[in-house]
C-alpha positions as CSV (number, residue, x, y, z in Angstrom):
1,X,-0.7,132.7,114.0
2,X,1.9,130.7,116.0
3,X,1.7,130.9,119.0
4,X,2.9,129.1,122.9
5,X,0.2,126.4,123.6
6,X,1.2,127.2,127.4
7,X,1.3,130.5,129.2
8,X,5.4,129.7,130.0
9,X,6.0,128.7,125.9
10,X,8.8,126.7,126.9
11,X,10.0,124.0,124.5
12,X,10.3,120.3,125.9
13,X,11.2,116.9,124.1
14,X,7.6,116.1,122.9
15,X,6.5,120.1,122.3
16,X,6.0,120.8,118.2
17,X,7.4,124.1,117.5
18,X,7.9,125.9,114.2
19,X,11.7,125.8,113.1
20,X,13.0,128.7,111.2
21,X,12.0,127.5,108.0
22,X,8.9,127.2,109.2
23,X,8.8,123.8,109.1
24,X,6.6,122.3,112.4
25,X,8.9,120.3,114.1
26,X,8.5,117.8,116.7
27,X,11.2,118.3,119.7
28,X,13.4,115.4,120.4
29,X,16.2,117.2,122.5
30,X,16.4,120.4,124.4
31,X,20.5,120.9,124.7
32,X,22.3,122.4,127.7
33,X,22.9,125.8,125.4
34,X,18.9,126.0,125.2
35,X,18.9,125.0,121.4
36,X,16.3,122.4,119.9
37,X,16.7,120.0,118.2
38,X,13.5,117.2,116.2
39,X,12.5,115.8,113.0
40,X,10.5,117.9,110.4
41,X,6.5,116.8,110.0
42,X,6.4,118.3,106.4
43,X,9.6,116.5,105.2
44,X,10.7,114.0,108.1
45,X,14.1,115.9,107.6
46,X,16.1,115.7,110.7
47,X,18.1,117.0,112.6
48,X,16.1,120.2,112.5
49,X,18.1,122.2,115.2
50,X,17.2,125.6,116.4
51,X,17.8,128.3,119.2
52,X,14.7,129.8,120.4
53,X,16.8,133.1,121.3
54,X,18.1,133.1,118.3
55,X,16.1,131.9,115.3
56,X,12.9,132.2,117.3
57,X,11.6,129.0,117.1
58,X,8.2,129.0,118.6
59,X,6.0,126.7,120.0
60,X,2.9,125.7,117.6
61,X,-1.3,125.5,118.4
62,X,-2.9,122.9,117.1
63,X,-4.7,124.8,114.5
64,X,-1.3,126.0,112.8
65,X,0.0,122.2,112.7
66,X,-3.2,121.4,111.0
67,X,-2.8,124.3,108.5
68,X,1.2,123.7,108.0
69,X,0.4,120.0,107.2
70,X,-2.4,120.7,104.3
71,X,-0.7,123.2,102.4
72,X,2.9,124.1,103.4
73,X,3.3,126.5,100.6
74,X,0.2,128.8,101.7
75,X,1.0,128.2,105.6
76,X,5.1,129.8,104.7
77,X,3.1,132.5,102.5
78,X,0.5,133.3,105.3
79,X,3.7,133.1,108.3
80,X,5.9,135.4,106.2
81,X,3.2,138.4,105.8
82,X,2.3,137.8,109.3
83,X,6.0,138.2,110.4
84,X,6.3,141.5,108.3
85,X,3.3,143.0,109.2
86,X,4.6,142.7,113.4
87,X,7.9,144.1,111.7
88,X,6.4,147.3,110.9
């Protein structure tokens, strides 16, 4: 499960979070409006922007990086029941 490597959860430059796409993204710029912005470590796309507020990009543990990087597919599968499951 995704979740903030540090108690405050912040995102800096250098923090990996998860995108909306689920991608694990390295952080290369944190903008005045709070948004994110990095470069993809599934696809190197870039730029991969995001609000935390409003997409809910979260920072990443180790352990998901690891799993997102193996097998993308089953990591977006295992994120997307885990997402509906807090839903209900």
């Amino acid at each position: 499960m995704a979740q903030a490597p540090s108690e405050s959860g912040e995102i800096v430059v250098g923090t990996i979070y998860e995108d909306c796409a689920y991608h694990p993204v390295l952080c290369t710029a944190v903008h005045d409006d709070g948004s994110v912005s990095g470069i993809s470590l599934i696809d190197a796309s870039e730029p991969r922007n995001c609000a935390p507020d409003g997409c809910g990009a979260v920072p990443l543990a180790v352990d998901d990086i690891v799993l997102a990087l193996r097998n993308f597919e089953a990591y977006v599968a295992r994120r997307t029941e885990e997402l509906r499951a807090e839903a209900e």
